[in-house]
C-alpha positions as CSV (number, residue, x, y, z in Angstrom):
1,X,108.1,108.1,108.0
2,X,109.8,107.3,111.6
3,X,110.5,103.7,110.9
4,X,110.7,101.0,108.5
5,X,107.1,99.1,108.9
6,X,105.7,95.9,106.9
7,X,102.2,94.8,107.2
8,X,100.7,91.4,106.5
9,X,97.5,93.0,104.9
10,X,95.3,91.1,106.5
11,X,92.2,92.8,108.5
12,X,90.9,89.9,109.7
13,X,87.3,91.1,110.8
14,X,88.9,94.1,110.9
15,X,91.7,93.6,113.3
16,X,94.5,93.5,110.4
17,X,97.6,91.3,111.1
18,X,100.1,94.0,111.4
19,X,103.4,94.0,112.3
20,X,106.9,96.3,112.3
21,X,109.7,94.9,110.6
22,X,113.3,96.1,111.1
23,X,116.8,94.0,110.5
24,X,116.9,93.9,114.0
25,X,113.5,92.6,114.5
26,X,115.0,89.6,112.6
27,X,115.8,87.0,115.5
28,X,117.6,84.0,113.2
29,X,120.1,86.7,111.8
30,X,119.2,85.5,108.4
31,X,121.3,87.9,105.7
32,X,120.5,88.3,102.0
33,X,123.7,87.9,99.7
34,X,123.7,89.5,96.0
35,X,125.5,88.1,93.8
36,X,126.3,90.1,90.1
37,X,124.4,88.8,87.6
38,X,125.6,85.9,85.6
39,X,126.4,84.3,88.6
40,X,125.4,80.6,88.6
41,X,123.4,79.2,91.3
42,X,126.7,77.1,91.9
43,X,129.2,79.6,92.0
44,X,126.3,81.7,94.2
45,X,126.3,78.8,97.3
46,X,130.1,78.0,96.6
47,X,131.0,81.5,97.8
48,X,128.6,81.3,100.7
49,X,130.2,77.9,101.5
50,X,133.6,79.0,101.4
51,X,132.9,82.2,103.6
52,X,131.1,79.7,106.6
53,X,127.1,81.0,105.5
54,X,124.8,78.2,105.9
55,X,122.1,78.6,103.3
56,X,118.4,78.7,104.0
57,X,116.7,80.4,101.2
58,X,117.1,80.4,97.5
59,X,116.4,83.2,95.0
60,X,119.3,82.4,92.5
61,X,116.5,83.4,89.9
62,X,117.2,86.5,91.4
63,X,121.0,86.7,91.8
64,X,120.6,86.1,96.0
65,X,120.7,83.4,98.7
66,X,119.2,83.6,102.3
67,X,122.1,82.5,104.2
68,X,122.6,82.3,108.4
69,X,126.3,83.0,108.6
70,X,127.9,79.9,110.8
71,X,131.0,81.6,112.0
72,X,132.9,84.7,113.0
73,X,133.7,87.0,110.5
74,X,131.2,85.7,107.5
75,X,130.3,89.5,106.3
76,X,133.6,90.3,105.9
77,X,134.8,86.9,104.2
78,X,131.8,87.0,101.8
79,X,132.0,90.5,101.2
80,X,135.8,90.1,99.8
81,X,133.9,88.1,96.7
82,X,134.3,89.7,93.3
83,X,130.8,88.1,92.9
84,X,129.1,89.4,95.8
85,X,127.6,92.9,94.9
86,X,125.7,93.4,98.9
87,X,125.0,92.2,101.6
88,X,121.9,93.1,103.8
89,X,119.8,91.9,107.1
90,X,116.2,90.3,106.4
91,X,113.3,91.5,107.6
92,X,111.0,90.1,109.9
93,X,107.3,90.7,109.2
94,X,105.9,90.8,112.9
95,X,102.2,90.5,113.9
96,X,100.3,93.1,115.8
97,X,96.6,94.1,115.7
98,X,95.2,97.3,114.4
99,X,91.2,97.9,114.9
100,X,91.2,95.0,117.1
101,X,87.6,93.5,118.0
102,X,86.1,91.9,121.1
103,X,83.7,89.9,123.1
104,X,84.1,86.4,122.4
105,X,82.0,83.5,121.1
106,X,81.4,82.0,117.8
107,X,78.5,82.3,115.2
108,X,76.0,79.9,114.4
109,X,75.2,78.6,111.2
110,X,73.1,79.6,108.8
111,X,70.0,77.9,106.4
112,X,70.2,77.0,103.4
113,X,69.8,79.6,100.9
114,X,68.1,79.8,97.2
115,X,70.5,79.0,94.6
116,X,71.5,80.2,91.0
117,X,72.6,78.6,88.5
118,X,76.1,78.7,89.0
119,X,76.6,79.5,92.4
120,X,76.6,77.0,96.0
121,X,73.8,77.9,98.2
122,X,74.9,80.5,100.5
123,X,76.0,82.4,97.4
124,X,72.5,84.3,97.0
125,X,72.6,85.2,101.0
126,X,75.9,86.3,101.4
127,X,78.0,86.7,98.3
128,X,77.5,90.6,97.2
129,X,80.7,90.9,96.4
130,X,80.2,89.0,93.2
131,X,76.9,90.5,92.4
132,X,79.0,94.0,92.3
133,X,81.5,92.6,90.1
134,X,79.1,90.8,87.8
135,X,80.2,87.6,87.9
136,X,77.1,85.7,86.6
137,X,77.2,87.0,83.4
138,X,81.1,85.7,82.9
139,X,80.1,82.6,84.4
140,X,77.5,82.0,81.9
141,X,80.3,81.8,79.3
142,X,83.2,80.2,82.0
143,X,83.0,79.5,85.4
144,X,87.4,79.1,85.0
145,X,89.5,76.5,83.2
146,X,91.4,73.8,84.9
147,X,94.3,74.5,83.2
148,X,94.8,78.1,85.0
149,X,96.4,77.8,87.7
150,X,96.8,80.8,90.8
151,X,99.0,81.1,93.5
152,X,98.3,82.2,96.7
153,X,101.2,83.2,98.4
154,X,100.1,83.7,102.1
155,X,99.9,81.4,105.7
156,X,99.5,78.3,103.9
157,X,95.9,76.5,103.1
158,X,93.8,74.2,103.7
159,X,93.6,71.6,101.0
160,X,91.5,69.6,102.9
161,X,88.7,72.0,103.2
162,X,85.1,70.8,101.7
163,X,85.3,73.8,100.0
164,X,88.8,73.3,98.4
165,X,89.1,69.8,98.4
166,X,89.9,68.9,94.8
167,X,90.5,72.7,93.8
168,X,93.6,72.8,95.5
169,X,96.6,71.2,93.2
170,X,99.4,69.7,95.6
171,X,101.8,69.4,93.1
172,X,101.8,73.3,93.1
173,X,103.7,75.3,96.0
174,X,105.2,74.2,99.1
175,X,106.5,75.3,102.1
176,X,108.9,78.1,102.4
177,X,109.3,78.8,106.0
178,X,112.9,76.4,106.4
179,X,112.3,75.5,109.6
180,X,114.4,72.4,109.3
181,X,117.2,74.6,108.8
182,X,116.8,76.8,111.1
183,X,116.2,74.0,113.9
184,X,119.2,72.3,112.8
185,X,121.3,75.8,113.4
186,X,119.7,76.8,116.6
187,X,117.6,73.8,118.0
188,X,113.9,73.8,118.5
189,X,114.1,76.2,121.9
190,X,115.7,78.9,120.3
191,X,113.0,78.9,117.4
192,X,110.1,78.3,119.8
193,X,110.8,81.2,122.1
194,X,111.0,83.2,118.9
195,X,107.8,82.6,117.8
196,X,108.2,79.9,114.8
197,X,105.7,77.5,116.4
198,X,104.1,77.0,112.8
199,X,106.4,74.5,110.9
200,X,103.8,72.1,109.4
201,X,102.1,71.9,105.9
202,X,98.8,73.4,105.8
203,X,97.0,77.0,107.1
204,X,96.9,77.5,111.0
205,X,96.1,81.4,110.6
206,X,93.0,80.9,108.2
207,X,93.8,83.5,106.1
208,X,95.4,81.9,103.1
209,X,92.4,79.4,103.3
210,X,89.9,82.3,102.9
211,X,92.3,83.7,100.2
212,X,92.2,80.7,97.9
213,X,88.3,79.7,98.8
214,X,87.5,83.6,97.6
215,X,89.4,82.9,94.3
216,X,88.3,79.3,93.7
217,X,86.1,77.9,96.0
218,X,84.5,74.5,95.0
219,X,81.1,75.2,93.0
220,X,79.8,72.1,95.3
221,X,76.6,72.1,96.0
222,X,77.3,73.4,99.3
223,X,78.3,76.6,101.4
224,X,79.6,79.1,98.7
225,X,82.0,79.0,96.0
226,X,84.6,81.2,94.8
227,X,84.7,83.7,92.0
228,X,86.2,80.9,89.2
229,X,85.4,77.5,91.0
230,X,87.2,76.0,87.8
231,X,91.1,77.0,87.9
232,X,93.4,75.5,90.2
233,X,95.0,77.1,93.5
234,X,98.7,76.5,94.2
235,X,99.2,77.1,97.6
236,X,103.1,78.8,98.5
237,X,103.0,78.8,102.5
238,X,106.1,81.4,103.3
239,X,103.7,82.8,106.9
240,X,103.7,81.1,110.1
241,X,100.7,81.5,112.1
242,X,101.5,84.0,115.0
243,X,104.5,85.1,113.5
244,X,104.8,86.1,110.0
245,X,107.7,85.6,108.2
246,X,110.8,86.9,107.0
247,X,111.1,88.8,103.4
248,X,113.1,85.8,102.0
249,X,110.8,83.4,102.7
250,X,107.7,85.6,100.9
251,X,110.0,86.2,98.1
252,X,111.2,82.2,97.9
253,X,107.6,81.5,97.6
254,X,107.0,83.9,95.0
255,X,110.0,83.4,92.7
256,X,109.3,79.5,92.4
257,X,105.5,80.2,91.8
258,X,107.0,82.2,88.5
259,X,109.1,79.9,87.8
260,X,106.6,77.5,87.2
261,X,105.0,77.5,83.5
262,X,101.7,75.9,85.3
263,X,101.2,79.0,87.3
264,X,99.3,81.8,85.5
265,X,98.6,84.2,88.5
266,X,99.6,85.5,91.5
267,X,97.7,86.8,94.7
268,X,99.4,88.5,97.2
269,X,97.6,89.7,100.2
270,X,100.4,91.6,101.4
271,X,101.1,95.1,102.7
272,X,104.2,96.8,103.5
273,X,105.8,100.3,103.8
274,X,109.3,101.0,103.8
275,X,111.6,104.0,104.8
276,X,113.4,104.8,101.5
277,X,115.6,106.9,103.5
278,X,117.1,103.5,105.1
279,X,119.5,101.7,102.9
280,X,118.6,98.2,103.9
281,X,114.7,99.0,103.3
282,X,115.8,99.9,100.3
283,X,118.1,97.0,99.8
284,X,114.7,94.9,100.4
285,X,112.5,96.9,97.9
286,X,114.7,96.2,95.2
287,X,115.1,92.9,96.1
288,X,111.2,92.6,96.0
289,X,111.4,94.8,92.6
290,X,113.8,92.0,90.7
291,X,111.2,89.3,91.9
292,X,108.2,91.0,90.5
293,X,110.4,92.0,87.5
294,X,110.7,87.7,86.8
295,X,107.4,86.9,87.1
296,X,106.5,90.1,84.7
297,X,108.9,88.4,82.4
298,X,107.8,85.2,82.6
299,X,104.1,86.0,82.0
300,X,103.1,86.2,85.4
301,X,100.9,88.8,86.5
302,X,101.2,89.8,90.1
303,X,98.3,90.8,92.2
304,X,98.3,92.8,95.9
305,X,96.5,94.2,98.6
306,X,96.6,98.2,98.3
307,X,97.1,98.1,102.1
308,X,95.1,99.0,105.3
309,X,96.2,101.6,106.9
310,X,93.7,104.5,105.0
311,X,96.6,106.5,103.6
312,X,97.0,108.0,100.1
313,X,99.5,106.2,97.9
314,X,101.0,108.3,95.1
315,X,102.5,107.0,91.6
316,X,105.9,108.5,91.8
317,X,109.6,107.9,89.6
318,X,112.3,108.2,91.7
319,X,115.5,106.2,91.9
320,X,116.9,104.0,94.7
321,X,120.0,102.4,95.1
322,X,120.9,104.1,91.7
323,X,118.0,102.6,89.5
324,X,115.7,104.8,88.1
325,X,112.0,103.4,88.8
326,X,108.7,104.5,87.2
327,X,105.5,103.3,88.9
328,X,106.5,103.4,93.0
329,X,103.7,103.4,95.2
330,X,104.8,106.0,97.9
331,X,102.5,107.1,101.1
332,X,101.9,110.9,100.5
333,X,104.0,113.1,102.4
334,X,101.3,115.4,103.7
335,X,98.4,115.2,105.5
336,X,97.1,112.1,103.7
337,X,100.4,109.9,104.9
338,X,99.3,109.6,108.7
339,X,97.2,105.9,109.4
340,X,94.0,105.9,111.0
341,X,95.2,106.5,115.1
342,X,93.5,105.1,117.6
343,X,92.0,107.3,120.4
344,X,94.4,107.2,123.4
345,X,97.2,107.6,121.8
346,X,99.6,110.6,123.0
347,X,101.3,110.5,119.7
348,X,101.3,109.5,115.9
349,X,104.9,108.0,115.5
350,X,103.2,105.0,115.1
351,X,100.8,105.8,112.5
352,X,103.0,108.6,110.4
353,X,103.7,106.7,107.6
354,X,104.8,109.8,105.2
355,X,107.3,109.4,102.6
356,X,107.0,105.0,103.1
357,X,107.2,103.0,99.8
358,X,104.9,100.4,99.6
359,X,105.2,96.5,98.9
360,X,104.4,94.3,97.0
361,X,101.2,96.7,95.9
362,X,103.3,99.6,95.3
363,X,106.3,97.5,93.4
364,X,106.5,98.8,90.0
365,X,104.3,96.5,87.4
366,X,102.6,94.9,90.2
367,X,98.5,95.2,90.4
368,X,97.0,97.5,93.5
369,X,93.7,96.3,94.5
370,X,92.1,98.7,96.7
371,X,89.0,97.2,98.9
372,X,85.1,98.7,98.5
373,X,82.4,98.7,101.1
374,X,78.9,96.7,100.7
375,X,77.2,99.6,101.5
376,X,76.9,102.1,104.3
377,X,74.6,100.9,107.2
378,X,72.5,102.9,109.3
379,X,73.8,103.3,112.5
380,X,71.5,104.1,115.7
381,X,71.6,107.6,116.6
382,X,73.6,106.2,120.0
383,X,76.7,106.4,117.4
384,X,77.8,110.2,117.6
385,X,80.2,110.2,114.5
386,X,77.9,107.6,112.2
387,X,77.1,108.8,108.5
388,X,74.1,111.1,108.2
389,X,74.2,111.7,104.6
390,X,74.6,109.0,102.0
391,X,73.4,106.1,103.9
392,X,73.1,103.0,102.0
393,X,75.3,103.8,99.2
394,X,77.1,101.3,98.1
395,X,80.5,100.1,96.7
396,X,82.1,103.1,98.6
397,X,86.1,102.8,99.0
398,X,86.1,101.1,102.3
399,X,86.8,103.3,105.5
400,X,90.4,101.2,105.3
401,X,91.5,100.7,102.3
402,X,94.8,102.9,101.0
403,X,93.7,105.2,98.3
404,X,95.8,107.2,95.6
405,X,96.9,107.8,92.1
406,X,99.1,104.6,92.7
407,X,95.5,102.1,92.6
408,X,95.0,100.3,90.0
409,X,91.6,98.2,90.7
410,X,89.1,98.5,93.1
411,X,87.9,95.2,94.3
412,X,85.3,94.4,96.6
413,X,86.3,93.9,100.3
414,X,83.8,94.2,102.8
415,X,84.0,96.7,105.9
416,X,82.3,96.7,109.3
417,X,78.3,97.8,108.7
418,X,78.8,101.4,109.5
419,X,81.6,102.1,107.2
420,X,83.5,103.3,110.2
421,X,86.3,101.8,112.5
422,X,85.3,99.9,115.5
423,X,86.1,101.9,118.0
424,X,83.5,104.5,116.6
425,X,80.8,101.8,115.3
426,X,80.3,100.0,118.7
427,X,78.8,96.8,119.1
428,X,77.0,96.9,115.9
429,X,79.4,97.7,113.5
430,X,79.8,94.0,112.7
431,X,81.0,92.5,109.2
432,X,78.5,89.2,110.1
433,X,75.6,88.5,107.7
434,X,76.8,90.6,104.5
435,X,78.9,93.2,105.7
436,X,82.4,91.7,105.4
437,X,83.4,89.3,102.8
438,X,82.2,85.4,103.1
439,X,84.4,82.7,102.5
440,X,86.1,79.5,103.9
441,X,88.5,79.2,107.1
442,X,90.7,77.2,108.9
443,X,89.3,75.2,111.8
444,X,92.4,74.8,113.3
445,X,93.8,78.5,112.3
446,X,94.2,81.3,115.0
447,X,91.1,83.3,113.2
448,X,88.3,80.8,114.6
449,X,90.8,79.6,118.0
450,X,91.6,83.0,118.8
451,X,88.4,84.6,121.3
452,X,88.8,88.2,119.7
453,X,88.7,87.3,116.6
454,X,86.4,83.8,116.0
455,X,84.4,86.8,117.9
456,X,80.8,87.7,116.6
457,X,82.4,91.2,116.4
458,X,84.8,90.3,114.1
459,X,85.2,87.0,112.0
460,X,82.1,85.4,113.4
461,X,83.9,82.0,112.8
462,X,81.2,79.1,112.4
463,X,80.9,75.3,112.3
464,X,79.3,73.6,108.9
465,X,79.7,70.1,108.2
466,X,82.9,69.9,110.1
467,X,84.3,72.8,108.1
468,X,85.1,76.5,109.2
469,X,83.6,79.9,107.9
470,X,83.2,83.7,108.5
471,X,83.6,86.9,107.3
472,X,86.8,89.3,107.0
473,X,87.0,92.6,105.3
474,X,90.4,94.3,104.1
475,X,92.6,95.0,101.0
476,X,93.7,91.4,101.5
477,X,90.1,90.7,100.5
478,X,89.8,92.4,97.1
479,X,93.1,91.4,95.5
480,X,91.7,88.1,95.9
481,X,88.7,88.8,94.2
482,X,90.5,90.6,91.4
483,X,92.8,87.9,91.1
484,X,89.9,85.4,90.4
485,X,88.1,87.7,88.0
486,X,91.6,87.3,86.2
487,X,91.6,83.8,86.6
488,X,88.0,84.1,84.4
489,X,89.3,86.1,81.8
490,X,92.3,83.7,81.2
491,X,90.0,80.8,81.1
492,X,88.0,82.7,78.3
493,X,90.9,84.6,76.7
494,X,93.5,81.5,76.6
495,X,95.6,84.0,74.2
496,X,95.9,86.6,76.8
497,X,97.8,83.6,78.8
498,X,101.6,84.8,79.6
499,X,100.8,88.7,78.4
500,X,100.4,90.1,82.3
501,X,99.9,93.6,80.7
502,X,97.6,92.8,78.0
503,X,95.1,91.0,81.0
504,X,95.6,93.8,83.1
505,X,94.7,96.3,80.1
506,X,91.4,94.3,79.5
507,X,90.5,94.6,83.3
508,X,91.2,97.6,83.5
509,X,89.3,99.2,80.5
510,X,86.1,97.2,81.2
511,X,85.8,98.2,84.9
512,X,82.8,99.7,86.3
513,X,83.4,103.1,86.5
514,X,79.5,104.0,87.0
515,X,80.5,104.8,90.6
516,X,80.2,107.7,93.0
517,X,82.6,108.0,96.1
518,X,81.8,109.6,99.5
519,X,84.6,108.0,101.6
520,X,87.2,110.5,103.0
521,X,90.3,110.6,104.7
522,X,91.2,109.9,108.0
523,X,90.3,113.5,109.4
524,X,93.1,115.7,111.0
525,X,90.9,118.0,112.8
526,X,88.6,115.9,114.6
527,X,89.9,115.3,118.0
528,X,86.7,114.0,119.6
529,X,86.6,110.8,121.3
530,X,86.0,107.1,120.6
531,X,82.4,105.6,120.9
532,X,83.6,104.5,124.5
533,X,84.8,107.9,125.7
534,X,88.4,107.3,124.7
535,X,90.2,110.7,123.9
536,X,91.4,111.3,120.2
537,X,94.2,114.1,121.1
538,X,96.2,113.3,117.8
539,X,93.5,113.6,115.5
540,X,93.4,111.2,112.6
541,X,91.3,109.1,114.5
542,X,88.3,109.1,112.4
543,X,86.6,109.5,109.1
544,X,86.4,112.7,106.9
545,X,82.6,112.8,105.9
546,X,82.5,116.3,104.0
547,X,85.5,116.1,101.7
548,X,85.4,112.9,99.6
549,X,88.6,111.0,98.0
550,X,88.3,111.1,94.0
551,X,87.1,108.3,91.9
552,X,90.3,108.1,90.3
553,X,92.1,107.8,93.8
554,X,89.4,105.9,95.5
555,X,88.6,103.3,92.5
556,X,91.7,103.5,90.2
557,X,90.7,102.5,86.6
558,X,87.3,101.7,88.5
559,X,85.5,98.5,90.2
560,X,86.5,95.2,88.4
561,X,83.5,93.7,86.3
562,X,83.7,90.3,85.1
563,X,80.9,90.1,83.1
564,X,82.2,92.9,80.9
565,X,86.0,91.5,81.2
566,X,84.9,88.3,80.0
567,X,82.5,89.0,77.3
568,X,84.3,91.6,75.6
């Protein structure tokens, strides 16, 4: 791959919140410290004291500190420590947007649909995504215990939401952005002209609100509800809106969320590929691989996005930083390893991805989610690349989603209508209405604020009872739903509680594998031109129709079902 690149996995209406990360994309000069293990936490921020570090992260649990060194010569001083074992920049996780929308304007509400028995009003209209991974039939026998517990470790959410108000437990979580550290080292200008304008509790991207509302909505009488409206959502905000965050803060977040015996679950709706060819991405992959490693330990199974960028991820051993791994997730390095480019582009540097390790999905013992499709629309014969054959099959991968020996679980996730990127699909390749994935949103987040995406294009953010909605689509979808389909099983299966691989065997084993794929690559030979007239001269710009991706690499062990997960 050309560069080290992490990506929130977040296609929100299918624009996903990408970003690149490098050290030097890291503007508070934040360095991780590891210590050798045995270390104590004491004799960890004694040494960081002593060498003039300031610190502004804490993964002790994992033998390392965040630190902001406070004076000249810190790297050296610290470095000098028999218990310091290396020393590395943080990342920044940046945010871009890939298959951005347009148009602006916001959606309207809609009527009040039939009900079932255990499902909120809106469920019947625009909830497919349970009806594909049988959830009635589990919820007939659970609809989730209050005693399990899942944290969503994303941008923060909205407790005060009518859809998660109650669900949401506040003694859960926290904030792990340190803003008040880093304003007390730099002041509040610095930090604002980087782009940490997001210091408060709550969600003001949306996406962590949709997250937990997908998992656990309130089964209200209202709106819709969430796959297990019974468990509890702990809420670890480590994303500022606009920003992202850096890869201390996401792993902050997740460490103390293992560390707490209340916490049965984790969903991470996270993508990232790193250059194992660069010793500080590889410094930060291991340093992701010790924090999966504790929850796995302590019971915790970990759940994550498969990633957007429509590449094929490969189960691989190899061995980095001289530990042998078994399990990596690693972008092909062929054909398959190039993202889906968008026309006008004069190169692929951007999108070559070949050879990246992913994470957290690709992180050894963690769960890959790839994202399925409602269904493929029918697009008006105005649409030159549109599918002609298999139209209206359903729960195909999604035109997306990552794909490869690496997946685990397929998950629903929605896509636009026509099962092809925007730029292809035109103004009616919209995920409005069924296409993309329904669930809550922040009013005040940048996914209903922001024209593009509150757009009817793209999010179709709308107004109900004072509460925000819409639709996204994306890998950062279907971990979510797979998470909640855990959350089921654990709240029928109470033994299975604190065995991740025993859960994950059970889901696993029962999934829907009565499935038949058409979705392809992204295709290297076809260099014609976007909807709009937009030259593709790179290629890669648009779906393979002919040559489809196997069920194995497409669906993993196959499509989640709760019904059978539960009831076995």
């Amino acid at each position: 791959m050309k560069r080290p690149t992490l990506i929130l996995a977040t296609l929100v209406a299918a624009l996903a919140v990408t970003g690149s990360a490098s050290a030097a994309g890291n503007p508070f000069g934040v360095t991780v410290v590891r210590f050798a293990h045995g270390t104590t936490p004491a004799q960890m921020r004694a040494a960081v004291a002593a060498s003039g570090g300031v610190i502004v992260g804490d993964l002790s649990a994992i033998d390392a500190l965040a630190v902001v060194p406070s004076s000249a010569g810190f790297d050296a001083r610290v470095s000098s420590k028999r218990s310091v074992t290396d020393l590395f920049a943080d990342t920044l996780i940046g945010a871009d947007r890939r298959d951005g929308g347009r148009d602006g304007g916001h959606g309207s509400a809609p009527g009040d649909g039939r009900a079932d028995t255990f499902a909120d009003p809106w469920h019947a209209l625009f909830q497919w995504d349970d009806e594909r991974m049988n959830v009635q039939p589990a919820s007939r026998r659970t609809t989730g215990d209050g005693a399990i517990a899942v944290a969503v470790i994303d941008s923060g959410v909205d407790a005060n939401h009518r859809e998660l108000h109650g669900v949401v437990d506040k003694s859960l979580g926290g904030n792990f952005i340190p803003c008040a550290d880093l304003k007390a080292l730099f002041g509040l200008g610095f930090i604002d002209r980087s782009g940490l304008r997001d210091c408060r509790d709550g969600d003001f991207e949306g996406h962590g609100t949709w997250v937990a509302s997908r998992i656990a909505g309130s089964l209200n009488g209202f709106a819709s509800n969430g796959v297990a409206p019974g468990v509890r959502i702990g809420s670890y905000k480590v994303l500022a809106a606009g920003l992202g965050g850096l890869s201390t803060w996401i792993l902050s977040g997740l460490v103390a969320a293992c560390s707490d015996p209340r916490i049965d679950v984790v969903n991470m709706s996270i993508e990232a590929y790193v250059d194992p060819s660069d010793p500080a991405s590889v410094d930060d992959y291991l340093l992701f691989t010790d924090a999966v490693n504790y929850c796995l330990s302590h019971g915790v199974p970990v759940f994550a996005a498969a990633g957007n960028a429509h590449v094929r991820v490969d189960r691989v051993t190899m061995t980095l930083g001289g530990r042998r791994l078994e399990g990596v997730g690693q972008v092909s390095t062929g054909a398959g390893g190039i993202a889906t480019a968008v026309p006008g582009s004069d190169s692929l540097d951007e999108d070559d991805l070949r050879g990246g390790l992913v994470l957290p999905g690709g992180i050894p013992g963690v769960t890959m989610v790839s994202a399925t499709a409602n269904a493929i629309g029918a697009a008006p014969a105005s649409v030159p690349l549109r599918w002609r054959s298999h139209v209206g099959a359903r729960d195909q991968l999604a035109y997306y989603s990552n794909y490869g020996s690496r997946i685990d679980l397929a998950a629903p996730g929605g896509a636009r209508a026509y099962e092809i990127p925007a730029f292809d699909g035109g103004a009616g390749d919209v995920l409005a209405g069924g296409w993309g994935s329904f669930g809550a949103l922040a009013k005040d987040g940048l996914i209903c604020n922001d024209a593009s995406e509150s757009s009817i294009f793209n999010s179709a953010c709308f107004m109900a009872r004072g509460d925000a909605y819409g639709w996204l689509q994306g890998t950062s979808m279907s971990s979510p739903n797979a998470a909640g389909v855990a959350a089921l099983v654990l709240s029928a299966h109470r033994e299975l509680v604190g065995y991740p691989a025993a859960l994950v065997r059970r889901l696993t084993d029962s999934a829907n594998r009565a499935l038949v794929n058409y979705m392809g690559g992204n295709d290297p030979t076809n260099a014609a031109p976007g909807l709009d007239g937009t030259p593709c001269a790179t290629g890669f710009c648009h779906i393979d129709q002919t040559h489809p991706i196997a069920f194995g690499d497409a669906y993993g062990a196959g499509l989640v079902d709760a019904g059978a997960a539960v009831g076995r």
